[in-house]
N, C-alpha and C positions, 0 to 999 in steps of 0.2 A: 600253550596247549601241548601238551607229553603229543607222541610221535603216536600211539595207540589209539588215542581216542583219537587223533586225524585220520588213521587210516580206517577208525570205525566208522567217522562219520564218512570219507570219500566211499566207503562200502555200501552206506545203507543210500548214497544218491546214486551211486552204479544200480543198484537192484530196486531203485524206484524209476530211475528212465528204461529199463530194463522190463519192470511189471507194468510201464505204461506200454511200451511197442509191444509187445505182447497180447495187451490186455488193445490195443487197436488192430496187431492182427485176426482177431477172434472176431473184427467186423465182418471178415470176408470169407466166404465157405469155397471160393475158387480159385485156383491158381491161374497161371499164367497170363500177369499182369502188365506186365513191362512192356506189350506195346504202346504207342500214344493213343491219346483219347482228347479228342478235338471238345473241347469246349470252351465257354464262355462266360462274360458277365453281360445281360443284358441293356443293351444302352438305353440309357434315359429315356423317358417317355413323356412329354408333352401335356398338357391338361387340354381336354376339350371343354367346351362349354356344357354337355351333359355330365361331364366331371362333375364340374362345380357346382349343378344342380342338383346331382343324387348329394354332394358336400352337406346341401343347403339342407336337405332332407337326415342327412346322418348328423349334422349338430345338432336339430331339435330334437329327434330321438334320446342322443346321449344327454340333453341338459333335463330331458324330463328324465333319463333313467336316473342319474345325478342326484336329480331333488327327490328322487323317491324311495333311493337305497338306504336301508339301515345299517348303523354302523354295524362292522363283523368286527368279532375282537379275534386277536391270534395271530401270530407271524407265519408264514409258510413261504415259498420260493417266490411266488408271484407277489407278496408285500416287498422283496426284496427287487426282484426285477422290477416293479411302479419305480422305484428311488432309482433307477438309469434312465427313466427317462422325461426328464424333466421335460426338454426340448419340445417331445410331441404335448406333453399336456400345456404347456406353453401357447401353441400351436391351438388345442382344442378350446382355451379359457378366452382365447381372443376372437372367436366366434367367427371368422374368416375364412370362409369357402374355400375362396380362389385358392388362395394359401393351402389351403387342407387338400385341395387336389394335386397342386404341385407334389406336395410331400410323399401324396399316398401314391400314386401313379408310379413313384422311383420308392414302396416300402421297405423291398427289399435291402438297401443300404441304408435303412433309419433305425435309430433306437426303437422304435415302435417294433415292430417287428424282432426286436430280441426275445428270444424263449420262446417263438413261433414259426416264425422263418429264416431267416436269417441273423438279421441284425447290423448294428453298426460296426464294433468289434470286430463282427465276423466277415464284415465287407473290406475292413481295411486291413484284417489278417490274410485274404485274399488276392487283395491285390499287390500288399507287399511278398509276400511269398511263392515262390512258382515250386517251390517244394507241394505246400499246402496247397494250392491249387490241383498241383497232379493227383496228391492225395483224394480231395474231393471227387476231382473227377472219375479216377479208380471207387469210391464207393458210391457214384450215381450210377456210375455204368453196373456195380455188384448188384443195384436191389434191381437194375433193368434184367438181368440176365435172370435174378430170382423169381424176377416177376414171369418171365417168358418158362421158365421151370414149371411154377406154380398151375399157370393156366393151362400147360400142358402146348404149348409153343414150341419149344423143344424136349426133347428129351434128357432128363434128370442121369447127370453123372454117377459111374460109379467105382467108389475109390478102390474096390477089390478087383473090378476088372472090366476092360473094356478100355478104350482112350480115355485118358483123363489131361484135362487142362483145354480143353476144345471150348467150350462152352463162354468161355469168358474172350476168346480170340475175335467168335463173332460181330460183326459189326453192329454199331447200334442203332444204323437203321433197320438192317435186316432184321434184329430182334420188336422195335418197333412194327415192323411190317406183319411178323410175324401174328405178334400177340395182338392186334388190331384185327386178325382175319377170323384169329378164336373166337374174340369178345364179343366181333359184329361190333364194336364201338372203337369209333375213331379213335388212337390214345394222344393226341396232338394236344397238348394244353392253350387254352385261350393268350393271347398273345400280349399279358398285359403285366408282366413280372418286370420292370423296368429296375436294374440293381443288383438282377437274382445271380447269382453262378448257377450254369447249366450245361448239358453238354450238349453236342449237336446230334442228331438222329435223323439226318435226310434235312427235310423241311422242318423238322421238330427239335424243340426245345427242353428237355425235360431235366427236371431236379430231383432230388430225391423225396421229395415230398409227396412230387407230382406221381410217383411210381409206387409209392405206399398207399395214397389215397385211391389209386385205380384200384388196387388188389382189392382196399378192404370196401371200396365201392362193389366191388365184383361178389366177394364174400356176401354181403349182405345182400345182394339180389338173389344170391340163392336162400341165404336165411332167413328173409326179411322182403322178400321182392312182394311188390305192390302192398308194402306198408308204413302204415306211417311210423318214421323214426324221429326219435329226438337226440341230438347230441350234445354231451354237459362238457363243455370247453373245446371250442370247435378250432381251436388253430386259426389256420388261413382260411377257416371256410373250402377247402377245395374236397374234401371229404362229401359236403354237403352238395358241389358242384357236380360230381360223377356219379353222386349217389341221383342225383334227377337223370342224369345221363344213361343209366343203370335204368330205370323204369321207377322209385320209389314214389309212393302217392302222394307223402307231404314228408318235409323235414322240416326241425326244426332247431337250431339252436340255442343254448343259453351258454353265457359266456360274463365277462365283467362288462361294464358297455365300454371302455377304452378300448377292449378288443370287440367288439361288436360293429366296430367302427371299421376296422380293416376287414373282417367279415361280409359285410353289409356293401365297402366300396368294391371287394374284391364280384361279388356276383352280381352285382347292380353293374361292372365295366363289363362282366364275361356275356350280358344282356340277358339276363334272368328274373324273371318278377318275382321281387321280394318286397316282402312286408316287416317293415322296423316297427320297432314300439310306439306303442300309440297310433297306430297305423290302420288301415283295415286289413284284416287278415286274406291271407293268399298260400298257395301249395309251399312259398319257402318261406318260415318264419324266422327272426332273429329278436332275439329278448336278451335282455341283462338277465345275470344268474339267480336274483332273488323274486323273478317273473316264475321260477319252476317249484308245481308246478301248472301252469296256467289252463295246459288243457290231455287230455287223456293222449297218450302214443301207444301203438302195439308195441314197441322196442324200444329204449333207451340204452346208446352207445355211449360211453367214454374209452377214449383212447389217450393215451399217452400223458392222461395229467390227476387222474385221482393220488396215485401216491405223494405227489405235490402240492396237492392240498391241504390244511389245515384237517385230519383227521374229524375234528366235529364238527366241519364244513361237509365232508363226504357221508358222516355218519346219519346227518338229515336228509343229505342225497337222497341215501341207501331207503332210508324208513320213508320218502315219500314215495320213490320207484314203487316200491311195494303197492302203492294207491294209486299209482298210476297209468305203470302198464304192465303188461302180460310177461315182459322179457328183459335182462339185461346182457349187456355185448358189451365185456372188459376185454379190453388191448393194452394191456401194462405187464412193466417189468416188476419185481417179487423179491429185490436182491435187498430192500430195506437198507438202501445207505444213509449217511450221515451229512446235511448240504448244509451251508453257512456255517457250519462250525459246531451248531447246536441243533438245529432242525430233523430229527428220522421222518427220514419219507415208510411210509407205511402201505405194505402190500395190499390190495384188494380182495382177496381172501382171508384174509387175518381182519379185516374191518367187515367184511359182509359174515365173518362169523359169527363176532361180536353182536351184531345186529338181529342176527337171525332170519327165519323167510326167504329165502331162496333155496334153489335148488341145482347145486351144477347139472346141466343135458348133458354139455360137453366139455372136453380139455385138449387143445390143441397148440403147438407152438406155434408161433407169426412166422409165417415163411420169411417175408421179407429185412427181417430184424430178429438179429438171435440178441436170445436173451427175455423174449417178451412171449406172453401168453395170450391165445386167442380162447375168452370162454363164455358160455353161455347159460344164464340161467336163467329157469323160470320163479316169478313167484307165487308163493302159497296163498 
């Protein structure tokens, strides 16, 4: 190798660990970080015997979603993350409760929960690293401080004048304490993340999941209060948690059923009446995603996973929304990168162009995540 091209290549690896801290400073909109931030990983949690019977109830759900799904053709992020996790669907084909609640009880350190919550990867990047851990911590305490911004808890910085760096010093209980007095709703997450990385807040627990799902709980009761929503790939279900928390009249989500499963165990421990597939229905529903859509909502929300869908996965979405309900609520990012090598993830506006029938009301950035859009359309 000539001396040239060495130093081209050591050039262009300096100016890609260089555009990644960079491109990870742009998570945080606050300075003054370098105090400590007390947090943790949740220890294991135990299976009770109601575990193993909501288990009992979420295997025949998923074996009838199972047998009733038609094949999708098409690769997207989520064909890719199925093939990490063998382990849990190992887990689901041997029809075992008890087992299934062991598992689910600690998700947060399981492959099941990669590209939702955590993951496995991302428990053992955790633990081995106290770099990465501070990091974490630093951005659960950013969206806590955002969140406390947002709702008007504190007082929103400003960089041309006045203190700056104040905001993020606050303790996180105090910001807890605070943004709880706003909301009228307790922000204390149900106690049941066994796995998770969290930081501490008083008696509280929180992640950064848990701080996103309050906002866009929060958001939605003013958009959306006392209606019924539906949401097309629900995560961890905790969205759907604080939106009942929130006043909503019924929610419901559709999702794949291997994530229906951690959906369903998460609000069935939080002690929520919910109704799996097949079931009779009740104020929380959970259906597999070729269930939608099964019944009329005033709203339909996706967050954070249309661009990761197979495009003509979403574009049916989109054309049934339209027959379904009154409204759509996108929470996605727009930057159309390139995943697996070959995959464009594709913006939400560029596919509901394509489709037609909607109408943006509004366009607003995510407080709590730059980079992502909060928008709202009606349909025609």
């Amino acid at each position: 190798m000539s001396s040239r091209v060495g130093v081209g290549r050591a050039h262009r690896v300096i100016q890609h660990f260089r555009s990644r801290s960079t491109r990870r400073e742009r998570l945080f909109l606050h300075v003054g970080r370098n105090q400590p931030i007390q947090a943790r990983i949740v220890p294991d949690i135990a299976p009770t015997e109601e575990d193993v019977a909501n288990c009992d109830r979420l295997l025949a759900a998923y074996q009838k979603a199972t047998a009733a799904r038609p094949a999708v053709a098409g690769d997207d992020i989520w064909t890719h993350i199925r093939s990490l996790q063998a382990d849990y669907f190992e887990i689901l084909d041997a029809t075992d409760a008890r087992r299934l609640a062991a598992y689910l009880c600690n998700m947060g350190r399981q492959t099941a929960t990669h590209g939702t919550i955590q993951g496995a990867a991302e428990y053992r990047r955790l633990r081995r690293s106290s770099t990465y851990r501070r990091f974490i911590a630093q951005l659960i305490k950013e969206r806590l401080v955002c969140l406390a911004e947002a709702t008007g808890a504190i007082p929103i910085e400003n960089p041309e004048q006045g203190e700056w760096g104040r905001n993020f010093s606050i303790p996180a209980d105090a910001l807890a304490e605070r943004i709880t007095e706003i909301l009228g709703v307790d922000i204390t997450p149900p106690p049941i993340d066994g796995g998770l990385f969290k930081i501490v807040a008083g008696d509280r627990l929180l992640g950064e999941r848990d701080c996103s799902s309050i906002y866009t709980a929060w958001l939605l009761s003013r958009d959306a209060r006392g209606q019924s929503i539906a949401e097309i790939g629900g995560g961890g279900a905790r969205l759907a948690y604080w939106s009942r928390r929130f006043g909503a009249k019924g929610y419901s989500i559709y999702d794949l059923p291997h994530i229906n499963i951690l959906q369903g165990f998460y609000l069935l421990k939080a002690g929520l009446q919910v109704s799996l597939y097949g079931e009779e229905e009740s104020a929380i529903r959970i259906r597999p995603d070729f269930d939608f859509p099964s019944a009329r909502h005033d709203v339909v929300l996706n967050q954070d996973s249309f661009p990761e869908i197979h495009p003509d996965i979403v574009r049916d979405y989109l054309r049934n929304i339209r027959k379904c309900a009154d409204r759509l609520i996108s929470i996605n990012h727009e930057s159309e990168p390139v995943s697996l090598g070959t995959f464009t993830q594709r913006s939400v506006p560029s596919l509901i162009k394509e489709v037609g029938g909607f109408v943006r009301q509004s366009r607003d950035l995510f407080w709590l995540r730059p980079g992502y859009c909060y928008e709202v359309y009606s349909t025609k």
